[in-house]
C-alpha positions in Angstrom: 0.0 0.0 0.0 1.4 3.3 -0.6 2.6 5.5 1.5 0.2 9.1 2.4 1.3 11.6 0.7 1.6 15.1 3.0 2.2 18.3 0.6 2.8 22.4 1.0 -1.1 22.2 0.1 -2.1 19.9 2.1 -0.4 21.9 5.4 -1.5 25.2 4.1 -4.9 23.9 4.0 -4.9 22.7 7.1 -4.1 26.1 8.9 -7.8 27.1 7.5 -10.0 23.9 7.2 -8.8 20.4 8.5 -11.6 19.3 6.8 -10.8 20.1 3.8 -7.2 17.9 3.9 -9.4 15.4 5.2 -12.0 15.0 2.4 -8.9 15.3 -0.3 -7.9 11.7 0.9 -11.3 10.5 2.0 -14.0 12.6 0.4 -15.8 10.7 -2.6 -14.2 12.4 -6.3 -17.6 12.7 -7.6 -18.3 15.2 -4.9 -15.7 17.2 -5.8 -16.1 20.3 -8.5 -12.9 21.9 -9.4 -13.2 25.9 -8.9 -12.7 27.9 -12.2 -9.3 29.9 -11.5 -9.4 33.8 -11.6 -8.1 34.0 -15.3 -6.1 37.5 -14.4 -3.8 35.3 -12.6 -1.9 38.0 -10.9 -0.4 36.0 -8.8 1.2 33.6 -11.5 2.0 36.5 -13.6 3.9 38.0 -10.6 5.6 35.4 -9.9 7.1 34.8 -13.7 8.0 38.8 -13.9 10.1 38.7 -10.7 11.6 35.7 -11.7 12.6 37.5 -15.5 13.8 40.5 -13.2 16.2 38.8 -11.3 17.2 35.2 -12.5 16.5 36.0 -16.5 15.4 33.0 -18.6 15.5 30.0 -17.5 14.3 26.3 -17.9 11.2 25.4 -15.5 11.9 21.7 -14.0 9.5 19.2 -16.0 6.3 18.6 -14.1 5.1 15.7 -16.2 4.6 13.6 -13.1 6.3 14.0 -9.6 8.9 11.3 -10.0 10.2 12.8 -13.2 10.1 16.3 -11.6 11.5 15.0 -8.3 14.6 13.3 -10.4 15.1 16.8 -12.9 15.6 18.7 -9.6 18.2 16.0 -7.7 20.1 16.1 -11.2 20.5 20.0 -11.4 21.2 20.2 -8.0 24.2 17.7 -7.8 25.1 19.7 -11.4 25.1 22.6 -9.2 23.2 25.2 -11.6 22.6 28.9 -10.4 19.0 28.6 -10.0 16.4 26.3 -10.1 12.4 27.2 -11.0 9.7 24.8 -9.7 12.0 22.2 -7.6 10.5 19.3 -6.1 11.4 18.2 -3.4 10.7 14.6 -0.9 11.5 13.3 1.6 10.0 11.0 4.6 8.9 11.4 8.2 7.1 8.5 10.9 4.6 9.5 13.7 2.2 6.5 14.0 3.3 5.7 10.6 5.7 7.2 7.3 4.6 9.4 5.4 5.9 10.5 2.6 6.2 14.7 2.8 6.9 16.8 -1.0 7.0 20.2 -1.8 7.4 22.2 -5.0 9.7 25.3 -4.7 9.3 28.8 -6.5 13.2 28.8 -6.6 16.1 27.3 -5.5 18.9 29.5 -5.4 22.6 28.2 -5.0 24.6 29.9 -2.8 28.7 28.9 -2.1 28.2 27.1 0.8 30.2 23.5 0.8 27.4 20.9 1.8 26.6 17.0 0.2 26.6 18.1 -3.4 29.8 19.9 -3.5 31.3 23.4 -3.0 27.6 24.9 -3.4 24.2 24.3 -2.0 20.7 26.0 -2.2 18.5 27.7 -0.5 14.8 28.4 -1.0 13.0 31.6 -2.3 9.0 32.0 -2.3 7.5 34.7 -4.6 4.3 36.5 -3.1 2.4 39.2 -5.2 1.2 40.4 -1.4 3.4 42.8 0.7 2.2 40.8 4.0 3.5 37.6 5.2 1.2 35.1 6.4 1.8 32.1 8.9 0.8 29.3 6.2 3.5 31.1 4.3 6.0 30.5 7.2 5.0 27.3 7.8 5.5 26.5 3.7 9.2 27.8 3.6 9.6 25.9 7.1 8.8 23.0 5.4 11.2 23.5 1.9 13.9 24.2 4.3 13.7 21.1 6.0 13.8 19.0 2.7 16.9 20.7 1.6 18.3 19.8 4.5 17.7 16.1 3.8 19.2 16.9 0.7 22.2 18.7 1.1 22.4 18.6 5.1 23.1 21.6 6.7 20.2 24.3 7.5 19.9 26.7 4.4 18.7 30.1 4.9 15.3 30.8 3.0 13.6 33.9 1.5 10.7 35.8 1.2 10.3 38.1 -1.6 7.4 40.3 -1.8 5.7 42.9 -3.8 7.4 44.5 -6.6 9.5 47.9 -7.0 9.7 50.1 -10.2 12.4 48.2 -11.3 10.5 44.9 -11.6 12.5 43.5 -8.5 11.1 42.4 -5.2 10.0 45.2 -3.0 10.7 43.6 0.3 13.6 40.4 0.5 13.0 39.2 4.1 14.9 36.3 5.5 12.6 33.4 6.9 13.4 32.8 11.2 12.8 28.7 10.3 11.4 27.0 13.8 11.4 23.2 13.4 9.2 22.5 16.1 6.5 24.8 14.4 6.7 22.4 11.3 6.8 19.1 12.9 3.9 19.9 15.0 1.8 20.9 12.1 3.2 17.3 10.2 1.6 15.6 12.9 -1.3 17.3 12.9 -1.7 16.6 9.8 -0.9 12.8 9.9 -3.9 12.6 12.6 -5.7 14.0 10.2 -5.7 12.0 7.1 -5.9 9.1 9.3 -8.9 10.0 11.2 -11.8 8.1 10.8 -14.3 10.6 10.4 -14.0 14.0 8.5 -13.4 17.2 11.0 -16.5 19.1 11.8 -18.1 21.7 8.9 -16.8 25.5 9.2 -17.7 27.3 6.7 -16.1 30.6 5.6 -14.3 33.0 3.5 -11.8 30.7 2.7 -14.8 27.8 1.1 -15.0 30.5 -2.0 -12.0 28.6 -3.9 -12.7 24.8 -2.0 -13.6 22.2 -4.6 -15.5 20.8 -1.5 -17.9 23.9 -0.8 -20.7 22.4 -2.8 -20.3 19.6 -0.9 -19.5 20.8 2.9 -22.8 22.9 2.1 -25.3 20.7 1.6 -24.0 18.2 4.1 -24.6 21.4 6.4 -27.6 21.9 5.2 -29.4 18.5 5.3 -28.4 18.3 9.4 -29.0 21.8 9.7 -25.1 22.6 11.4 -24.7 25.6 13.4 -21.8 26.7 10.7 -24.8 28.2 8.7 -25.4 30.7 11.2 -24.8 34.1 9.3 -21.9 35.9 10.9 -20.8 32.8 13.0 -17.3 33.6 13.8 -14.8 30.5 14.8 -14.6 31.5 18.1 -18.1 31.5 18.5 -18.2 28.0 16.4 -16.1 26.5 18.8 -17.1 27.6 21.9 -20.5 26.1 21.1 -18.8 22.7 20.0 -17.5 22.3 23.1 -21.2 23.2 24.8 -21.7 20.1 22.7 -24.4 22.1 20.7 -24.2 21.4 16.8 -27.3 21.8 15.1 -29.8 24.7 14.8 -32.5 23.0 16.1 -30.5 23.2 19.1 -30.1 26.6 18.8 -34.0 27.1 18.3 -34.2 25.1 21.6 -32.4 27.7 23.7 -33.8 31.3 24.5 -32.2 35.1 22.4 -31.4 35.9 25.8 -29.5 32.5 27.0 -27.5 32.8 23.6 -25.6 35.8 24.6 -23.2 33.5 26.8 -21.2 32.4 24.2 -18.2 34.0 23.3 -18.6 37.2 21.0 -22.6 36.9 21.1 -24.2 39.9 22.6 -27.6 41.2 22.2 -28.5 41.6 18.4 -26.5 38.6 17.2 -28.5 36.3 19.5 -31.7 37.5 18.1 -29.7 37.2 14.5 -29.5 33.6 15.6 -32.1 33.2 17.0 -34.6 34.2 13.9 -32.5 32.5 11.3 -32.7 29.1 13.3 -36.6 29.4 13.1 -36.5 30.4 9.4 -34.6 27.3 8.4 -35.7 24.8 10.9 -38.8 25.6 10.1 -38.5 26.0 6.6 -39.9 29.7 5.7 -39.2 33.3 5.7 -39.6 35.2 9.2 -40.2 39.0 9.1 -38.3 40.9 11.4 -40.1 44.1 10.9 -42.6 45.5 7.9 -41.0 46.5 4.8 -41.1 50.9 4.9 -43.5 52.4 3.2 -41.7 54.1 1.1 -40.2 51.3 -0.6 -43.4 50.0 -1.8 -43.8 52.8 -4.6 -42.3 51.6 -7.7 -38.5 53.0 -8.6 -35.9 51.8 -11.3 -34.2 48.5 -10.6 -30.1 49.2 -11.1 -27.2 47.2 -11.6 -23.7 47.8 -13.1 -20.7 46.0 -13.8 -17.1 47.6 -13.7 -13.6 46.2 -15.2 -11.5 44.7 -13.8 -8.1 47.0 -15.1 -9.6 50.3 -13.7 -12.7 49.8 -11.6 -14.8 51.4 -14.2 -18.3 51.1 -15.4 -18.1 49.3 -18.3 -22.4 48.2 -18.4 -25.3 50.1 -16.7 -28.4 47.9 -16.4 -31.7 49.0 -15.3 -34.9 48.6 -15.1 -38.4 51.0 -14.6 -41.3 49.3 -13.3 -43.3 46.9 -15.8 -40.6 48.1 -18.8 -37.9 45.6 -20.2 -35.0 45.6 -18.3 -32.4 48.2 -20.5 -28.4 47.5 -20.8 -26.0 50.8 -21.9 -22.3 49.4 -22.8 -19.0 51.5 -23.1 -17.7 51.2 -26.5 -15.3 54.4 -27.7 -15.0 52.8 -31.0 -18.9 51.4 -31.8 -20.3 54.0 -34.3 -24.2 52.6 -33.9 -25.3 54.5 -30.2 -27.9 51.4 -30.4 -27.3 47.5 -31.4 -29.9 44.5 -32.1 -28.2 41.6 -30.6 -28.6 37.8 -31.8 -31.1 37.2 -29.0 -33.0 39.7 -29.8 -32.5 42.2 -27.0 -31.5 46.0 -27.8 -28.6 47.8 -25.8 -27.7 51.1 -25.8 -23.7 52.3 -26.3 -21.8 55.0 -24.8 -19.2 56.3 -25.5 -17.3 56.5 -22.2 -18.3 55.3 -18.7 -19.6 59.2 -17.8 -21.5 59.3 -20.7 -23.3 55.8 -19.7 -24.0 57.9 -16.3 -26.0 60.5 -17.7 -28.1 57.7 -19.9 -29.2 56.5 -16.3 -29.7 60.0 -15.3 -32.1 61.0 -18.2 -33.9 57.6 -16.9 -33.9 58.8 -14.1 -34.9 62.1 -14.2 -37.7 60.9 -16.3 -39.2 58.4 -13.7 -40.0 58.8 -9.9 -38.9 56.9 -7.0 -35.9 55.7 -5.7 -33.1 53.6 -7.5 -33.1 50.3 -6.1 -29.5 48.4 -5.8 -28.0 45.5 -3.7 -25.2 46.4 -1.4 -23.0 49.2 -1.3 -21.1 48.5 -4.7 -22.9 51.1 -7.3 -23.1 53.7 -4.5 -19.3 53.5 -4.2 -19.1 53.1 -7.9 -21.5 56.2 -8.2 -19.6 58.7 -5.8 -15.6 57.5 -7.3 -16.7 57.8 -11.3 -19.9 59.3 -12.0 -19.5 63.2 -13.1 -20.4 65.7 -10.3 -23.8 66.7 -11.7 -24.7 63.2 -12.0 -23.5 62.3 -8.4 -25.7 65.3 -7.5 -28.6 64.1 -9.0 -28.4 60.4 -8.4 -27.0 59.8 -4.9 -30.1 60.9 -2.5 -32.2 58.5 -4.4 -30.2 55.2 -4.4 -31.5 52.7 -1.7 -29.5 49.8 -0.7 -31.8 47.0 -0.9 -29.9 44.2 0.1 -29.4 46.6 3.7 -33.6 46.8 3.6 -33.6 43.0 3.1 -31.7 41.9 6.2 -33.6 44.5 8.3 -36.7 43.2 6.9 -36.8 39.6 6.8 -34.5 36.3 7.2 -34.8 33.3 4.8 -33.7 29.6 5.7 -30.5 30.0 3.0 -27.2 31.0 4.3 -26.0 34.4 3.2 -27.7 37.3 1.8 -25.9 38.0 -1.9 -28.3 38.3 -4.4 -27.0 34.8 -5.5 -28.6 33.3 -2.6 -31.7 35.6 -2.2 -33.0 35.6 -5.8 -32.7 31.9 -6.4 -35.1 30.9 -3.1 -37.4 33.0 -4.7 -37.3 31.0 -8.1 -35.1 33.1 -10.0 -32.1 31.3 -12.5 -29.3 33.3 -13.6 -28.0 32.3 -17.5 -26.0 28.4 -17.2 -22.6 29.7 -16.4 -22.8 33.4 -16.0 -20.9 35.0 -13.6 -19.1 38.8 -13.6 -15.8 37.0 -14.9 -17.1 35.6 -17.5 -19.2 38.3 -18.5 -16.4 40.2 -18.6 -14.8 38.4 -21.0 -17.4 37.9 -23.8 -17.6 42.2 -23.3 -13.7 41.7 -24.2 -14.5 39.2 -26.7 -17.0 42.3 -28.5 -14.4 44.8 -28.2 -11.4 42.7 -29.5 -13.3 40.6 -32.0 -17.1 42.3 -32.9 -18.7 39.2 -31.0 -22.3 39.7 -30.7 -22.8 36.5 -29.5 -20.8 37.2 -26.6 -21.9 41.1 -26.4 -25.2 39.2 -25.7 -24.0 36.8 -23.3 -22.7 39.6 -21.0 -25.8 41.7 -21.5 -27.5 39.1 -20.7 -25.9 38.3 -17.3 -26.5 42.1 -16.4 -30.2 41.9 -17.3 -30.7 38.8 -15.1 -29.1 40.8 -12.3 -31.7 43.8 -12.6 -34.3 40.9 -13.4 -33.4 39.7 -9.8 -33.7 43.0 -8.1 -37.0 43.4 -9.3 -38.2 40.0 -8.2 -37.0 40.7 -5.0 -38.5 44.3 -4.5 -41.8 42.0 -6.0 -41.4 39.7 -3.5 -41.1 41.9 -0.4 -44.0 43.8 -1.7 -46.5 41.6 -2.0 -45.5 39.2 0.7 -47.1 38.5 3.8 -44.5 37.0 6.1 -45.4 35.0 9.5 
């Protein structure tokens, strides 16, 4: 039987979510969905233009499988080349049992320091495109450092290199202060881990966003109704109720606003934030929390925007006024038409620059009453840092957040309160597979290639957005809540 594999990963990931090194070994593959990577890839692309600054072209080690990789880096080292991208390194450790422990460097760089291979030896460097260290980052150099040392023997010193300067360089070069106790208590940690019989308890998080597991850690959370879906649970809280031995929300249901408030960082209004969401969803239905304003039950514009990702500007405006189509304005300096008919038959409007798609919404605006409806505090942000003066004027007292209305007004038994959640409880869909990024791209696909196909696949995604708002509004109009 082979030996368990422990990786960088696999102790990075353990810092955040032992369950999550858990299910990689246990969890069934089919539950697994891969997460679609950012495609800016600014941290990849970092990484290569530091390395062109200061090492210059080099060969990568081949990564066609681990032992071919593993072998590339043992025969450069011993041939004693400057620098080495992508080593891999192994080695083995025993607890209850061996394990076998890899790691893939950013570089190795050699040094002249007399050691197994000869008159040289390396040490480690790890690229980060952040200026901030953090401990899984210390842990991951303790852990290369260790494996040269099987290698080589002798302790090598290891870098950090963060940020960039104006020359292309690393900003900051900080020497790592390895501490081999730190690592080998996190290896063993690790080991009981994999080996455990049963996965590590459900906390989700931030950090589930880019887990291949979330899908799956969800809806087990769901289907026992775990305390993790609390909204705003924070893991001091999460484990201070573990050890009370309460798990479920049924259990929190059981228990009185008032008695919650002994648990670590629960006070007064996150009891009662508890409390109300554990009857919504063991129970199955919305609860009101108070009755939706007045005001907000006159009809206003539904408005949504999307902004690029180079310089934060609007790059679509979507809205839409009561019981008219939803409307879509894209920026387009070069697109002579100031209207296009795309292949699914929708109209949008074109501007010519993000403040002239501003004052499109403003003429709307100023031709229609009411407030202009929007979900979080994104477009007001986006309003007050791009929008021309007049048009901030004009537009800012009459956005209403109402994502902020929502949570005041009512809880529903799903965890979370984005849109993505909210709309979809109330029977709303979303295109297959559209999402900001890749609505962004099919607008880059327009501009670089005339693709109406794709102009109409991001429109699209922006309509179903201001599509959403409006069956929310709908929804907390005409509902009456128990």
């Amino acid at each position: 039987m082979p030996q368990t594999v422990i990786t960088a990963y696999t102790l990075r990931a353990l810092m955040t979510c032992p369950r999550r090194v858990w299910l990689d070994r246990n969890g069934e593959p089919d539950a697994a969905v891969e997460v679609a990577p950012d495609f800016s890839n600014r941290g990849l692309e970092h990484e290569k233009a530091i390395s062109a600054a200061m090492f210059g072209p080099v060969q990568t080690v081949p990564a066609a499988s681990w032992p071919e990789a593993a072998a590339a880096t043992q025969d450069l080292m011993r041939r004693g080349v400057p620098g080495i991208r992508g080593a891999a390194l192994e080695s083995t450790i025993t607890f209850s049992q061996t394990y076998t422990v890899r790691g893939r460097v950013d570089w190795l760089r050699r040094v002249w320091q007399p050691s197994r291979l000869g008159r040289w030896s390396y040490e480690p460097i790890e690229i980060k495109y952040r200026a901030q260290l953090q401990d899984e980052d210390k842990l991951q150099l303790d852990l290369y450092i260790w494996l040269l040392q099987n290698v080589q023997d002798g302790q090598p010193s290891g870098w950090f290199w963060l940020g960039h300067d104006e020359s292309g360089g690393p900003a900051h070069q900080i020497e790592h202060d390895y501490r081999q106790e730190r690592l080998f208590a996190v290896l063993e940690q690790a080991a009981d881990v994999l080996q455990a019989a049963d996965a590590p308890p459900i906390f989700l998080a931030s950090h589930c966003q880019i887990c291949r597991w979330r899908a799956a850690c969800e809806q087990t959370a769901s289907a026992s109704r775990d305390i993790t879906l609390l909204p705003g649970l924070s893991r001091m809280t999460w484990e201070h109720l573990h050890r009370e031995d309460i798990h479920t929300l049924d259990q929190i249901l059981s228990l009185p606003p008032e008695a919650l408030k002994r648990f670590k960082g629960v006070g007064q209004t996150r009891a009662h934030e508890f409390h109300t969401f554990a009857q919504a969803a063991v129970h199955s239905r919305p609860v009101q929390r108070q009755p939706l304003p007045e005001i907000l039950r006159q009809p206003g514009i539904m408005f949504d925007l999307e902004t690029r990702l180079d310089s934060g500007l609007p790059w679509c405006f979507g809205w839409q006024v009561d019981g008219q189509p939803a409307t879509a304005a894209i920026i387009d300096p070069y697109c002579e038409d100031d209207r296009l008919l795309l292949p699914d038959g929708a109209q949008v409007m074109v501007a010519a620059d993000s403040d002239e798609g501003w004052r499109l919404l403003a003429e709307t605006a100023q031709k229609h009453p009411g407030l202009l409806f929007h979900w979080g505090g994104f477009e007001m942000g986006v309003l007050r840092q791009t929008a021309p003066p007049d048009v901030v004027d004009a537009l800012q007292g009459r956005l209403h957040d109402l994502n902020k209305t929502f949570k005041k007004t009512c809880v529903l038994p799903v965890r979370g309160t984005s849109i993505k959640k909210v709309a979809p409880y109330l029977g709303f869909r979303w295109p297959p597979g559209a999402t900001a990024l890749t609505a962004w791209a099919d607008y880059n696909a327009w501009l670089k290639d005339n693709d109406r196909d794709a102009l109409a696949r991001a429109c699209a995604y922006n309509r179903a957005d201001v599509e959403a708002l409006t069956i929310i509004w709908r929804w907390l109009v005409d509902s009456s809540l128990p």
